[in-house]
N, C-alpha and C positions, 0 to 999 in steps of 0.2 A: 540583363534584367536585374535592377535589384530587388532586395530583400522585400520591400514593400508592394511593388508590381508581382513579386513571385509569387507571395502571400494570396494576395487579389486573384491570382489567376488558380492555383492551388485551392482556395477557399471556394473557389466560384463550381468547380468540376469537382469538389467532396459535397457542396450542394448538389448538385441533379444525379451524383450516386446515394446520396442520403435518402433521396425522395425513391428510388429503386430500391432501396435495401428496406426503408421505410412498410414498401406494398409487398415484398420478396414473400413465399412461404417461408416457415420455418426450414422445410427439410431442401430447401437450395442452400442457405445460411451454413445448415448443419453440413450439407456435403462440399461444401467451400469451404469448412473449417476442415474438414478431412483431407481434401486435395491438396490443403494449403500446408498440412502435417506430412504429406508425403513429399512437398515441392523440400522443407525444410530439410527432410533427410538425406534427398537427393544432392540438395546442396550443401552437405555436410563439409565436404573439404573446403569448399568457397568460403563457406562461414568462418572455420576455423582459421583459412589461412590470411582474413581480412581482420580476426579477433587477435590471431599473433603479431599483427603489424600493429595493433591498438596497445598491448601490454609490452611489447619493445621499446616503441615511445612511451610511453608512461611512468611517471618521477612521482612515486607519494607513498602512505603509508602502508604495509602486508593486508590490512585488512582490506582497504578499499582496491587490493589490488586483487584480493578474493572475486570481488562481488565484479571487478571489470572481465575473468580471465571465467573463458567458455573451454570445456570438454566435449570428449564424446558424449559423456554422457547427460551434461547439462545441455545440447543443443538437443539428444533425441530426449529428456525431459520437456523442452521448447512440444515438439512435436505433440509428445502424449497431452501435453497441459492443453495444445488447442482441438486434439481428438474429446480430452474432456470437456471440454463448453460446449463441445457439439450433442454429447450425449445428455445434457442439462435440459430442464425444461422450458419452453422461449420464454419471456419474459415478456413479449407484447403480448398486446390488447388483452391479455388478461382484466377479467372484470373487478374489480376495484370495490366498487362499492354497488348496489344497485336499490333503487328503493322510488316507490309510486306518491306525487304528491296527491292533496284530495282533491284536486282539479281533474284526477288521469291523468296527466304527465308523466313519462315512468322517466327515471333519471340513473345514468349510469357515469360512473369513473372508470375509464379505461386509461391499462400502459402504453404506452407509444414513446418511440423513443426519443430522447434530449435534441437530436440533428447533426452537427459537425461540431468534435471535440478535439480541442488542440491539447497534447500530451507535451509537457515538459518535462523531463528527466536527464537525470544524470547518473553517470560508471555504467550501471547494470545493463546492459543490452536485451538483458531475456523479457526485459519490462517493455519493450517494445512487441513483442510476439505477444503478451501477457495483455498486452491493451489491445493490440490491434482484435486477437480473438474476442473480449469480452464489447469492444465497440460494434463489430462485427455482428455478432449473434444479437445483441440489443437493437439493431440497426440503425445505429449510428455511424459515419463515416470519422474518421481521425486524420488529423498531422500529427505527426512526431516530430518533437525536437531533440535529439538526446545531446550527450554530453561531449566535447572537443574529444573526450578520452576514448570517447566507443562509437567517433564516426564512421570508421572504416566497418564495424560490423554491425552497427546501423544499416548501413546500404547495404550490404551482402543481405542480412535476415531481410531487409522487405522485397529485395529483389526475390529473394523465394515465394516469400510472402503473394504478390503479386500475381506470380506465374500461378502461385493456388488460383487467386480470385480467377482468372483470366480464361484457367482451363475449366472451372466450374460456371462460368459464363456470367460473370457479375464484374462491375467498371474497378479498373486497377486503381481508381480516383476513390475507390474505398478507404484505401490504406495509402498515405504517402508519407515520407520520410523528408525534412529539411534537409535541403542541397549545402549548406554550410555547419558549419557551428558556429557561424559569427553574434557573436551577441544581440547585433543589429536585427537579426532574426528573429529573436525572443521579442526585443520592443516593438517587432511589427505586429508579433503575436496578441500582446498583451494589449497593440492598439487597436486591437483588432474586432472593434464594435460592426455588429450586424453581418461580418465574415463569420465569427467564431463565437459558439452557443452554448459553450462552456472553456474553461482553462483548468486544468490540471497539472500542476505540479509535484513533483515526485525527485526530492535532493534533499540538502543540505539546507540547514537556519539560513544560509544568508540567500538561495534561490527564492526558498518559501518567501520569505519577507521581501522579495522583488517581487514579484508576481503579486502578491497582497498588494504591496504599497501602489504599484504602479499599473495595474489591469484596468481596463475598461470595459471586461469581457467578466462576468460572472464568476468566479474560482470556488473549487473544489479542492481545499487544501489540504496539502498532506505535512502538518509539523514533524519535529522531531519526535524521534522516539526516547523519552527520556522515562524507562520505565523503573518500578521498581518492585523486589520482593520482602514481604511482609513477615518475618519467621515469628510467630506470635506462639505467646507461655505456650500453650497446648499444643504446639507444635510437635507429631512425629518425627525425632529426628535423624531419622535413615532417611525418612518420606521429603524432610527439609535439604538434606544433603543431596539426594539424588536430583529433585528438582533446582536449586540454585547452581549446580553444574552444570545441566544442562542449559537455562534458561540465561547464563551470562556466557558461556563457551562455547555453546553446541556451535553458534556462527558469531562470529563478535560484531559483524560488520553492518549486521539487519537493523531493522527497527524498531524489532519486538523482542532484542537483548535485553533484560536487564543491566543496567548502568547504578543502580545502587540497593545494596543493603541494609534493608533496617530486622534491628532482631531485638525481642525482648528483652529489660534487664535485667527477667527473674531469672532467663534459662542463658544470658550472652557468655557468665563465665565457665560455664558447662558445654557449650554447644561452638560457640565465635570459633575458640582453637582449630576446633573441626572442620568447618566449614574452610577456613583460612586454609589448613593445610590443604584439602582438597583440590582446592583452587589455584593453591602455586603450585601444586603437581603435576596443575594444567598447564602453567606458564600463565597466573593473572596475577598483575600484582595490585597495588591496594593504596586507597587513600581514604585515615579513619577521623573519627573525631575523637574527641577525647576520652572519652568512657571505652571505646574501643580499644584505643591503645593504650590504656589501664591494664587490658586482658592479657591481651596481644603486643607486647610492647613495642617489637620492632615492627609495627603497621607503621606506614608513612603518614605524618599528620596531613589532614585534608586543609585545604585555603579555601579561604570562602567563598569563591568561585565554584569548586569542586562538585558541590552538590547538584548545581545548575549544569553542569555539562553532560554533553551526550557522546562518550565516549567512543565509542564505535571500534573500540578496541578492546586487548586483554586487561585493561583497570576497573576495578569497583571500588565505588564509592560506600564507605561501609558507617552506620551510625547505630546507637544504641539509643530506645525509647523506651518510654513508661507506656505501655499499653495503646490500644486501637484508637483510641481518642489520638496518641500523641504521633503516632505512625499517619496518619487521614491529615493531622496538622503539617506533616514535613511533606508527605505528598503535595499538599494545598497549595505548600511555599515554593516548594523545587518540581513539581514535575510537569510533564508538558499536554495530559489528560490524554495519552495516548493509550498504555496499557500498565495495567499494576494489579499486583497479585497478593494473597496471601495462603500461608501454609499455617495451619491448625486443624485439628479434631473436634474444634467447641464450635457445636452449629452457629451457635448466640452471634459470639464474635467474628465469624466469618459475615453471616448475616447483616451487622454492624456496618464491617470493612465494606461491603458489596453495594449496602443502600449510601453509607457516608461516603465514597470516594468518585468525584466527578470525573469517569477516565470516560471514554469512547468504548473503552474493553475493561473488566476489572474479573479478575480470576479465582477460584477458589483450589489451593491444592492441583496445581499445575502449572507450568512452563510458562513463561510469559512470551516465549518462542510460538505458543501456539496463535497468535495473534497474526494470522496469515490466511486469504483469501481458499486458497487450497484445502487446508485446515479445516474450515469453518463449512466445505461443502461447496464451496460455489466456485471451484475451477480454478478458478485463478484470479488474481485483486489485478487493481489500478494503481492499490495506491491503499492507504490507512488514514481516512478522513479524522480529524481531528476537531472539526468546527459544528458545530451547533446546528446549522442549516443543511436541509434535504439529505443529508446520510453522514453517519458515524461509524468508524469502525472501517472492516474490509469493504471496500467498494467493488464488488461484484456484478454481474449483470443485473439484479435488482435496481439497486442503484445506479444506475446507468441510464434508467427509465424517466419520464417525468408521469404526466396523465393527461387528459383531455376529457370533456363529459359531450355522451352522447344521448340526445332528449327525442323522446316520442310521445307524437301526443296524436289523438284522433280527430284534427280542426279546431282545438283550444283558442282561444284569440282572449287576451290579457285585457279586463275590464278598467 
């Protein structure tokens, strides 16, 4: 069968589970997300030893070899993360809106959920348990596609996955997992009009821009994370220190790293030094502009590429600015409105930063790290949408939802 019959036949059996997951109670959902958290434990050795066949094969850089390579205790994370969605509150038919016209007609917005969602991604494996839970619980059914790099614990985690659905008595056509990594697979995805009733991508610049460029299926996009932090005059600078360490080291490889520094030019030749050494203490090293490496002399000068990229590694990109107006300017030009932060004590300017800066997330006095579905309350993300339409930010089971309106009326008939 190929990719495109597979597709068809895949799409057709996450339909008539979608329509069951769709009428499901809540607390069957919730006890499948439980079942499905102990099927994962159980399979712990399975997982692990289809994840070390992934990271043997695999030729590229430490960090992305972070976000490919599963533990113990990131598979039993796996586990808790889908015990938390269970414990969340359902997300359907909540009422929305509700309100009586003067005809009597009462009118209501209810959630219901999107139908069948194709998940693209790549490295990360746990993004697969991470979607399936949140598609799940919103009762939507998924395909996953993930990346050549983490096929092998692709199949291991949904075959867990499965054995959940299966022993809590709901269609294993809930959750399925792409049989290849052939690219061929994706274009069926993406041709994949009246199959698939969303697309979600979750990778690299150039996945994202496939899937934009080439979908016939609605997208939910997840850009790059090109974020940055803010050290502004009034900055605390213990409070600066502490947060820009962790927000560019704590994981380098995420989306919600900071990839560049901007810092004040009243307080850069006070504070830069700082901050600098801090950072190669970590092992980051550094690409500045000019006024930076005025300070700091031995900072590598930055190319004018530099500011644009999303590093995903131990480098920041480091600039010095005149003030909030000229910080919102460099954001405007270089970053990709995923998340950006600023650290200060002056409500004004933080206020400033927070209304002027178009991110999806924009932070005041903390981590740009915290920009994570988990984080934010809601279990676990999809993905960090990026675009304008129907959800921004962590995509969570809220966002997973669409609506529908349901109308009563006592024999009305439209004059």
């Amino acid at each position: 069968m190929d990719e495109n019959e597979h597709l068809k036949a895949a799409a057709a059996a996450a339909r008539q589970a979608s329509h069951i997951l769709a009428r499901s109670p809540a607390g069957t959902r919730n006890a499948a997300l439980r079942t499905m958290a102990d099927a994962v434990r159980a399979g712990m050795r399975e997982i692990l030893a289809a994840n070390a066949a992934d990271v043997a094969a695999y030729q590229g850089t430490a960090a992305f070899l972070d976000r490919l390579t599963l533990t113990e205790a990131r598979v039993e994370a796996m586990a808790r993360g889908l015990e938390d969605v269970a414990s969340l509150p359902d997300p359907l038919d909540r009422v929305l809106a509700d309100w009586t016209r003067p005809n009597g007609l009462r009118i209501r917005r209810i959630a219901t959920p999107i139908g069948v969602i194709g998940m693209i991604y790549e490295s990360r494996p746990n993004v697969g348990a991470d979607a399936s839970a949140l598609c799940l619980k919103s009762g939507n059914a998924v395909i996953l596609r993930g990346g050549s790099d983490s096929l092998h614990s692709a199949r291991a985690i949904n075959a867990a996955l499965q054995k959940g659905l299966v022993a809590a008595g709901l269609p294993e056509a809930c959750i399925q997992v792409a049989p290849t990594a052939d690219r061929a697979y994706v274009a069926a995805m993406l041709a994949g009009a009246g199959l698939l009733d969303l697309i979600i991508p979750r990778g690299g610049k150039s996945l994202v821009e496939r899937v934009q460029r080439e979908a016939r299926v609605p997208v939910l996009a997840h850009a790059e994370g090109l974020c940055h932090t803010y050290v502004h005059a009034a900055a605390d600078p213990a409070m600066a220190r502490r947060i820009l360490a962790n927000a560019k080291m704590r994981r380098t490889g995420i989306c919600g790293a900071t990839e560049t520094l901007l810092i004040d030019r009243s307080i850069a030749a006070s504070l830069l030094p700082l901050l600098v050494a801090d950072l190669r203490a970590l092992g980051c090293a550094f690409r500045a502009d000019a006024a930076a490496r005025a300070i700091v002399p031995d900072l590598p000068a930055a190319s004018p590429t530099d500011f644009d990229t999303e590093w995903l590694d131990a480098i920041l990109s480091v600039a010095v600015v005149d003030g909030v107006d000229a910080a919102l300017a460099h954001i405007a030009a270089h970053g990709s409105e995923h998340t950006d932060a600023i650290v200060t004590e002056d409500a004004a300017a933080a206020d400033r930063f927070l209304r002027g800066v178009d991110s999806a997330v924009a932070m005041w006095n903390a981590s740009t790290q915290f920009c994570d579905g988990g984080e934010f309350g809601f279990g676990a993300e999809i993905g960090i949408a990026t675009g304008r339409i129907h959800a921004r930010g962590p995509v969570g089971l809220e966002q997973l939802t669409t609506y529908r309106y349901l109308v009563t009326g006592t024999g009305q008939v439209r004059p």
